[in-house]
LODO-119875 format. One record per residue (C-alpha): z, x, y; residue in one letter. Coordinates in pm, whole numbers, plus 50000, padded with zeros to 5 digits. Layout:
// residues N
ZXYa ...
***
This chain:
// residues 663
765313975149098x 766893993848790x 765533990648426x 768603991648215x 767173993547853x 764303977747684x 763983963147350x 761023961047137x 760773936546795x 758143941146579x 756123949246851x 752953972746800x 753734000446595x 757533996046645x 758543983946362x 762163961746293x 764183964946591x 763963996846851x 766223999647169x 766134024547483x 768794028047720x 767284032748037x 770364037648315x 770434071848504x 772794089048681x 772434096549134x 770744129949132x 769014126648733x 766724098248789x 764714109248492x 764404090748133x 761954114847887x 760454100947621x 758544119847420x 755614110647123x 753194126047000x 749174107747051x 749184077746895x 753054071446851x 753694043447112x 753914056847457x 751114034247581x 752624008147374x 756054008947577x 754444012647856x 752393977747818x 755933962847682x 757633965348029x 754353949148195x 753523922647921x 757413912847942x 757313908248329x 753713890548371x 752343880748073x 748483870248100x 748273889248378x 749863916748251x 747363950648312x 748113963747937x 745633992247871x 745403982347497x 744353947147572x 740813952747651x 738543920947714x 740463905047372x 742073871447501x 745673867447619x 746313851847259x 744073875747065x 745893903647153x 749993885347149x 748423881746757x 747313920746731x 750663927046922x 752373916146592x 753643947946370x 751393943546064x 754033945345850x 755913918145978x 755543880845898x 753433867046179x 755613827846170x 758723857546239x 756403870046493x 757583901246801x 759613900247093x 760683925647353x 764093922847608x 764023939147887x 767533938848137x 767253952748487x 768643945448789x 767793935849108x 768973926649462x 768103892649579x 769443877549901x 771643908149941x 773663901449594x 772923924749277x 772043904648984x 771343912148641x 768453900248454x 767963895848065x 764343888248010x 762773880347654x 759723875647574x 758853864147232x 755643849647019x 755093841046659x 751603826746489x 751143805646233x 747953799646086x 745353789946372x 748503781846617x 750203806246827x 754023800847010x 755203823147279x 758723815647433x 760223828147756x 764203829247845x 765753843448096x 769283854648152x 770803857248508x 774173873548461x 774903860648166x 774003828048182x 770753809248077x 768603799448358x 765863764548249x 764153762848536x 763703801748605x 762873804348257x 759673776848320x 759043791748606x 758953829248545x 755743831848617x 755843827949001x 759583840148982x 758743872348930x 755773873449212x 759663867349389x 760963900049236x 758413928649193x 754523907249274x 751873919049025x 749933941049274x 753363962049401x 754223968549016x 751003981248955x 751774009849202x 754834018749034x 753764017548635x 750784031048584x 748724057348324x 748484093248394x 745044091748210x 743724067548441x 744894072548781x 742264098048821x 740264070548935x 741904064149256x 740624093049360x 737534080249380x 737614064049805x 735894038849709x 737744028549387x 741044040849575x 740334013949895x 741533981849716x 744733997649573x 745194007549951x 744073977850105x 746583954549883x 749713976149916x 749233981650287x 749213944750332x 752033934350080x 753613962549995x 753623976550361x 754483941050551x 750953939950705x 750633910250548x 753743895450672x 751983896151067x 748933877850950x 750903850150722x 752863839851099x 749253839851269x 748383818050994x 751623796051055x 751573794751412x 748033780351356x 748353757751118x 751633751551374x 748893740351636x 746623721351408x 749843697451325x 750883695751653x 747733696151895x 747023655851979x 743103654952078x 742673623652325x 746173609452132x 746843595752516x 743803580452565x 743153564752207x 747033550152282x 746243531752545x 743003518752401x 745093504852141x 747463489152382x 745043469452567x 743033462852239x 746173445152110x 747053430552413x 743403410752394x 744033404452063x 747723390352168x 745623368452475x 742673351352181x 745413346451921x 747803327052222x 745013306752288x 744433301051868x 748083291951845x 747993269852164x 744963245551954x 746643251851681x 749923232251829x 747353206151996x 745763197451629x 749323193251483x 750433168451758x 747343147851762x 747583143651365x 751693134351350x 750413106751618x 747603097951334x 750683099951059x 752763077051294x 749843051651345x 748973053350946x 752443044450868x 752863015351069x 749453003050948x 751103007350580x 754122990350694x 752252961550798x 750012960050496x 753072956950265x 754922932550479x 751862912250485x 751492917950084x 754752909750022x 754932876350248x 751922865150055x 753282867849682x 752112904349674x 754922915949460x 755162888349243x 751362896349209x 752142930449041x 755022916548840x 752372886248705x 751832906648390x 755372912048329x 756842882548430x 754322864548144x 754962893047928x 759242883148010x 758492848247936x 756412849147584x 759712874547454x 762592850047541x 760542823947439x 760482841547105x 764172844447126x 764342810147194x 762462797146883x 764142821646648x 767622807346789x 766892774446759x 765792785446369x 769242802546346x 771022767146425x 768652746046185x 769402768945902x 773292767445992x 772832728546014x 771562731845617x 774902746645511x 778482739245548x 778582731945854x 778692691645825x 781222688145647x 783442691945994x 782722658145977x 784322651345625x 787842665445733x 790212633245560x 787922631545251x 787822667545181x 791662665145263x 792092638144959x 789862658644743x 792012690144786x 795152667544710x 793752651244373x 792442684744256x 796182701744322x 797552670744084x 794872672643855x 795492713043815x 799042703643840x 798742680543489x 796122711743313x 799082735743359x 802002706943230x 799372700242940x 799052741442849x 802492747642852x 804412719042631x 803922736042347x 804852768042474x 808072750242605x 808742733742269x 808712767242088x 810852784242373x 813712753942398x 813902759542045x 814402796342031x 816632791542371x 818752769042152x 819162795741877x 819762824042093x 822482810242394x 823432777642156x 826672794741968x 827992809642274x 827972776942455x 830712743242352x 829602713242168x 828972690442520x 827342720742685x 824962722842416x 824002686442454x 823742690242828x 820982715742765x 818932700442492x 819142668642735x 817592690042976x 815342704242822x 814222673942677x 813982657242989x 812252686443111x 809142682542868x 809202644442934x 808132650043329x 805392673043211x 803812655742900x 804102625043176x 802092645243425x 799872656343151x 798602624243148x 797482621443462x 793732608243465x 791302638343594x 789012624343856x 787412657744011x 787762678743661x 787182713843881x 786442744443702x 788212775443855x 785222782744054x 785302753044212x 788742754844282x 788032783544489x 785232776544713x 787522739544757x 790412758344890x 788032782345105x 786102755245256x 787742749745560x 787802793845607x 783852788245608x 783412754545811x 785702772146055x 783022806346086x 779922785446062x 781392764846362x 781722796146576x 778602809546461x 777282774846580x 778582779346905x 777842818246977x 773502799546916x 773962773947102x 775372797347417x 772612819947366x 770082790547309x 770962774147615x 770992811647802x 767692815147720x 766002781847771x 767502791348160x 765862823248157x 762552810448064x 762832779948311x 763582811648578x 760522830848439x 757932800048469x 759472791648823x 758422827648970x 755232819548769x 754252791148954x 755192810849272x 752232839449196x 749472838049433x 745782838649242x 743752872649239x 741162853449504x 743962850149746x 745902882149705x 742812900049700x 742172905750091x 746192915550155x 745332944049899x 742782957449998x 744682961950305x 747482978550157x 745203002249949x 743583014550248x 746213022550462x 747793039650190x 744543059250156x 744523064650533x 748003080750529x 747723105050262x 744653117850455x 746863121850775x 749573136150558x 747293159950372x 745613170450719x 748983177250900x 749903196450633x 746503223250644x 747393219551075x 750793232851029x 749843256850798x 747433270951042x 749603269751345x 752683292451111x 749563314151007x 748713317751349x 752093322151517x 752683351251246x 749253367751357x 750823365751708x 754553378051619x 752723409751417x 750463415851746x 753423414551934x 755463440751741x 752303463151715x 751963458852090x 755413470252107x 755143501051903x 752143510452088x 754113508252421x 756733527752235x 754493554852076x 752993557952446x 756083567152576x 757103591852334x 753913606852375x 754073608252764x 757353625552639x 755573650252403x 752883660252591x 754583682452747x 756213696852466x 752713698752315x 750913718652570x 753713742552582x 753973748152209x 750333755852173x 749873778352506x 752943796552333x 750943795651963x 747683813552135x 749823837652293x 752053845651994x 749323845751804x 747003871852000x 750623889852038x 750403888051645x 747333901751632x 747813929451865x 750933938451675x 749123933151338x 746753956851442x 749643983051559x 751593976951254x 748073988851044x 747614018751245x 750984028351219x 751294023250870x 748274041550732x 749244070251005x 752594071850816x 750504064050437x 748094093150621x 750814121450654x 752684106650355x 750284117150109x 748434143950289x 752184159150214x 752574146749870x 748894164749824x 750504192649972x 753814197649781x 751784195949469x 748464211049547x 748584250549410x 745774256549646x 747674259150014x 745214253350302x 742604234850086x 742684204450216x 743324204850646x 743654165750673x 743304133150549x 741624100150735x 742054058050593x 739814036050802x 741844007350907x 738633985350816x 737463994450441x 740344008950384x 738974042050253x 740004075050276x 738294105550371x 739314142450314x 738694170950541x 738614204450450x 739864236450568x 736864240750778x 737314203050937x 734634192150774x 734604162850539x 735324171850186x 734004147549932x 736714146749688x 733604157349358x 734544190149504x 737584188449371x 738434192349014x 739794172548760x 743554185148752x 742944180449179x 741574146949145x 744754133548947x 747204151149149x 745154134449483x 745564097749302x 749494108049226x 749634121049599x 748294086149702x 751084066549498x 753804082049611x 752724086849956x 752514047849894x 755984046149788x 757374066350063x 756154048750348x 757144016150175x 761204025250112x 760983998349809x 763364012149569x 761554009049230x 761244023948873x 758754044648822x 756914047548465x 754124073148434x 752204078548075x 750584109948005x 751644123548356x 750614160648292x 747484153048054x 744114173448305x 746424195848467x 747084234648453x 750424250248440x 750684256848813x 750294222548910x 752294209248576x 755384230848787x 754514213949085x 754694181148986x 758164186948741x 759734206049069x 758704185549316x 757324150649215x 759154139148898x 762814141749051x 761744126449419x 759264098949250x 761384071049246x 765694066849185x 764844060948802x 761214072748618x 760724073048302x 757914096148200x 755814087747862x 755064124647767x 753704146547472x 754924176547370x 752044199247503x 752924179347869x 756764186247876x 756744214347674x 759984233847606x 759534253247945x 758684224848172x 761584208948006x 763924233848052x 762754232548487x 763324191548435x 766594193948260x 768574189148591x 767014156248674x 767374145548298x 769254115848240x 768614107147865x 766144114447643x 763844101847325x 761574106147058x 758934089146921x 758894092046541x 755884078846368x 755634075145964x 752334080245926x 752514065245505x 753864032245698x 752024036046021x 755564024346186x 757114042546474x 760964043346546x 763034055546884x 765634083546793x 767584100747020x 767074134047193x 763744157247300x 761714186847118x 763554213247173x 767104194047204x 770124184146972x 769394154646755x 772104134246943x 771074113247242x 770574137547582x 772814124447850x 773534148148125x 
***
């Protein structure tokens, strides 16, 4: 893993925006970054843990506040809590053998009671959603919680892992995760939950229980289905017998007037209508009889009439007119008169004359009948109306005599219905054989219905019975399988063991000489400590003295202590081979200047390939620095403005150019 720079927003005392690049070069591993108390070191420090786990992040300015208490405290106080902080952090990492790099920000905001905090995550380039959800167990993936605590850490407070007893559970975790200890007991683990899944206790036995438990289930059901079939036939044969006895019912019924019986009601009901029709027909033809009708029998007189009231009308029209033609001869004579000779002119007026004669004769004709023009009419549109009143006369009649039939019909099947008394008996009959069969039907019905029901309780037997016989073959077939899969789980599994128990050994005899010689290389005092002991049950370690006796580490002091804790990190990080950053705060604070050279010479470069120390200027001062300045990749400053209680990055160390130190 390689941190490639960090960015802080608003965060803690870092006010606006503030980036480090973090990259090194092979053979200058180291990134100095200097502030004075009170500037920010811790501060950056807690940034590269809060962006990687969050809650469980192990920031030493967090105290017992709450995860959300202290994101709010987080916030620069000069800075708009709604904009809120953030802090990027790019590294990379390999993962399934590829390098990839990482972009990881972390940001929060607050408004009023309400607090936001937003992850995203970058994976070359591009924006991962579901590793961004999930970054909380993707980084236990990358660098777990309890192996990043070994590699950042305070130089204030690793004293305490001097203390064996304080110092066992830091040893005790990495030696299981970070040294692969672990790894044996997770396959023990496996290879037993392995056996649990696959171990069949009395499967055989319980199998064929269930075979011959179906199979007397299969024999009682067979003998269900068997009375089932019995019931059905014995009921069609009571359905047969019921519907002959209804046959014979109805014929009898029938013979005897039966249906004419039912249709009594109608029949009557038949007769009263068309004998209503009937009546109102007959009405129809009296009321035609009443009107012009009879004069069909007056045909010559009304013949006559029609002839004396044509001359009569004749002589009112010869009588209207002879003074009209006396005035229109005249002015006839006046206007064609001249044209015509003397004898043609008396040919006319002759004429005319005669003319007027003929009409003042027929003028005179004596009126008889004296019509008025009404009369006229309805004399020359009497036969139009005798002729419809005839046909209207003989549509009633038709129907009249149509009907009279049907009501003769009607009374005949009358007179041909049986009384209640005698019908009576042949009903009765019919009733209950009708009564009789729906029972039959209606039990036939509930008998076939149980005989389906119980064939389908037999067919589901029968296919359970055959995936018993099935499963019993398979596991005849797996038994086998079975017993040798769990003899070879016990064995792997005490082989496990036995190699768990190796692995330990081995590992804290490697963790043993790895920091008894990390002690060593930084340890002014040669020969002070002889040895160094971890029980491979608590976990603790014991120091023995020059003298080989034990020597309880109170003895030592303070400076001794931290450089023992150091010792045990990096001995920790030398048997494990992980390549990872190392970030140390305050690395030099309880320590005199011989073992401040020891650990510049001889811990700082080795450490880690990249460490970036958190220092103040009394730590690396400007002779330390000048014995680190091979190993220097790039350097910083912490500038704090004590009016605005802000702190901002700048380039370069104490005692170096203002310009950013890259070797």
């Amino acid at each position: 893993m390689l941190l490639h720079n960090i960015t802080l927003e608003d965060f803690g005392a870092y006010r606006g925006t503030q980036t480090l690049d973090l990259t090194t070069q092979p053979g200058k591993p180291v990134v100095l970054v200097g502030g004075l108390n009170g500037c920010g070191k811790t501060t950056l420090l807690d940034a590269i843990q809060l962006a990687l786990y969050g809650p469980r992040a192990r920031c030493s300015s967090r105290g017992n506040r709450s995860y959300e208490a202290f994101l709010r405290e987080s916030i620069n106080r000069q800075t708009d809590p709604k904009r809120g902080a953030a802090i990027t952090l790019e590294f990379s990492i390999t993962v399934e053998g590829e390098e990839r790099l990482y972009t990881l920000i972390r940001s929060w905001s607050a408004s009023g009671k309400t607090l936001h905090e937003y992850v995203n995550v970058k994976v070359d380039g591009k924006f991962q959603k579901a590793t961004s959800e999930g970054w909380a167990d993707h980084v236990e993936d990358l660098l777990p919680l309890e192996i990043g605590s070994l590699f950042f850490f305070d130089g204030e407070k690793v004293e305490s892992l001097a203390d064996p007893d304080r110092a066992s559970a830091v040893i005790e975790s990495a030696v299981r995760s970070l040294l692969g200890v672990n790894t044996a007991e997770q396959l023990r683990t496996d290879l037993l939950a392995l056996q649990r899944r696959t171990k069949i206790t009395e499967a055989d036995q319980q199998a064929l229980a269930r075979i011959g438990e179906l199979k007397e289930q299969i024999n009682s059901i067979e003998q269900e289905v068997d009375s089932a079939n019995d019931r059905v036939g014995k009921i069609r044969s009571e359905v047969d017998r019921a519907k002959l006895r209804l046959e014979k019912a109805e014929h009898d019924f029938e013979k005897d007037g039966g249906v004419l019986y039912h249709r009594r009601a109608e029949l009557e009901q038949r007769r009263d209508q068309v004998t209503k029709q009937l009546g109102t027909t007959e009405e129809a033809l009296i009321n035609l009889a009443a009107g012009a009708l009879p004069l069909r029998l007056a045909g010559d007189q009304i013949g006559a009439l029609r002839k004396q009231a044509a001359i009569e009308d004749e002589a009112n029209t010869a009588a209207q007119v002879l003074d009209v033609l006396t005035r229109r001869d005249r002015q006839l004579l006046d206007q064609v008169g001249q044209n015509l000779s003397e004898g043609e002119r008396q040919r006319l007026i002759k004429h005319l004359q005669a003319d007027r004669r003929d009409r003042e004769v027929a003028s005179q004709t004596e009126r008889v009948l004296n019509l008025s023009p009404e009369g006229a009419a309805q004399l020359a549109a009497i036969d139009s109306i005798i002729a419809l009143e005839q046909r209207r006369a003989e549509e009633l009649l038709q129907q009249a005599a149509e009907q009279a039939v049907t009501v003769e019909d009607v009374e005949r099947q009358l007179a041909g219905v049986p009384e209640a008394e005698l019908i009576a008996s042949r009903l009765e009959e019919r009733d209950e054989a009708r009564d009789a069969l729906r029972t039959s039907q209606a039990n036939l019905e509930r008998a076939v219905e149980g005989y389906e029901a119980s064939k389908n309780r037999r067919t589901g037997l029968q296919q359970q019975l055959e995936r018993a016989h099935d499963e019993r073959v398979k596991s005849l077939v797996r038994v086998e399988e079975t017993e040798r899969i769990i003899d070879h789980c016990d064995r792997q599994r005490a082989v496990l063991a036995k190699f768990k128990d190796l692995l330990l050994q081995r590992r804290i005899a490697k963790l043993e000489v790895a920091v008894l010689q990390s002690f060593s290389q930084l340890m002014r005092k040669n020969g002070l400590v002889k040895n160094l002991n971890i029980d491979t049950q608590k976990f603790q370690f014991t120091l023995v003295g020059a003298d080989g006796e034990p020597l309880d580490p109170g003895r030592l002091s303070a400076g001794e202590r931290q450089l023992l804790a150091i010792s045990l990190l990096w001995g920790l990080a030398r048997v494990a081979g992980n390549r990872l950053p190392s970030v140390i705060d305050t690395p030099l604070g309880r320590l005199d200047s011989g073992h401040r050279e020891h650990l510049v010479d001889r811990y700082f470069p080795k450490a880690s390939h990249q460490v970036l120390l958190l220092s103040t200027d009394e730590e690396i001062d400007e002779e330390l620095l000048q014995r680190l300045e091979p190993s220097i990749a790039r350097t910083y400053t912490l500038v704090h403005d004590d009016a605005t209680f802000t702190t901002s990055v700048e380039p370069g160390y104490w005692w170096t150019s203002g310009a950013a130190h890259v070797a």
